[in-house]
N, C-alpha and C positions, 0 to 999 in steps of 0.2 A: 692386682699386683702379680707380677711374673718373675720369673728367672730363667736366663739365658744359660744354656751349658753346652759344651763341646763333647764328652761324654758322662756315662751316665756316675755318679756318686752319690752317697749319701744325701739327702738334702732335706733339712726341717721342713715342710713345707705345710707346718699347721695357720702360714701365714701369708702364702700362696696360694694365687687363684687356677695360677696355671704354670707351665713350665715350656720352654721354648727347646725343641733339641736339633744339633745341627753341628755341623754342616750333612748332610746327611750325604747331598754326591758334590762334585767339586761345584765352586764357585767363584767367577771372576772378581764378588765382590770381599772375597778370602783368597787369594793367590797363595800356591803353597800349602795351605790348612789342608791335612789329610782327609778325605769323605769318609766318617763314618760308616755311611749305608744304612739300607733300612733294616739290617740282621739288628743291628747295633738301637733303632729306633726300636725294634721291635722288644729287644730287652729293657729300654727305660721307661718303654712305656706298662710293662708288667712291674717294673719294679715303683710307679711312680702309685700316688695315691691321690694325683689331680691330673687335668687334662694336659695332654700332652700335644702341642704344636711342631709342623717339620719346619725345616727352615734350610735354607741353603742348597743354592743349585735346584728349586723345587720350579716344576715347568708345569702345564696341564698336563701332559704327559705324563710326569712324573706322580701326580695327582693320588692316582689309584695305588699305585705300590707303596706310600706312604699309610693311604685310609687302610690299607692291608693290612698294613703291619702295627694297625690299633691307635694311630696318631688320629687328635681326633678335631684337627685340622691341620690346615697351613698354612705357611708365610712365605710368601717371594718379594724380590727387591727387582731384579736385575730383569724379568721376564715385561714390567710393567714399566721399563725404557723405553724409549724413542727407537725403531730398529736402525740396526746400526752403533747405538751408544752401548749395548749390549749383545753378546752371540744369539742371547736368550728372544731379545730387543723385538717385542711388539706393539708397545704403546696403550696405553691406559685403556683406551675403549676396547680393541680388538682385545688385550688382555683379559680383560673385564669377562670380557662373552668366551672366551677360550676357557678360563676356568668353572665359570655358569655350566659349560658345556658339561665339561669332564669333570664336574659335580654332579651334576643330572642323571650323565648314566650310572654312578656308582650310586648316588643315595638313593 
């Protein structure tokens, strides 16, 4: 069981497995929603007392500066489009191995 937040607040989470935080940098599939950043991830993930997921705007790229910042994974939507349906838009497979990738070299 999870919960989604935009920033960090209080939160019981003696009944949570994990916690989703985000938007962390902009994203086409949030237009408008301000990026937190990962300063911002870095602080909910000290203040959380379960794993902590990035979310939003998260590319392979972006990959490492999130694992930095103590998130202790990720979530993407828009990187794992069709290219083109997305800025991010590289399609499941090539996705797939682009994260594989830039998980390899940080873990």
């Amino acid at each position: 069981i999870g919960r989604s937040m935009h920033q960090y607040y209080t939160v019981d989470s003696a009944a949570l497995d994990y916690l989703l935080f985000g938007t962390v940098f902009a994203s086409e599939s949030k237009p408008g929603l301000e990026a937190a950043g990962v300063g911002a991830l870095a602080r909910a993930v000290a203040r959380s007392t379960r794993p902590v997921l990035a979310v939003g705007g998260v590319t392979p790229a972006r990959t490492g500066a999130c694992l930095d910042a103590g998130a202790s994974g990720v979530a993407a939507i828009g990187t794992f489009l069709p290219p083109g349906r997305s800025a991010d838009g590289m399609g499941v497979g090539p996705a797939v191995r682009a994260f594989r990738e830039a998980l390899s070299r940080i873990c």
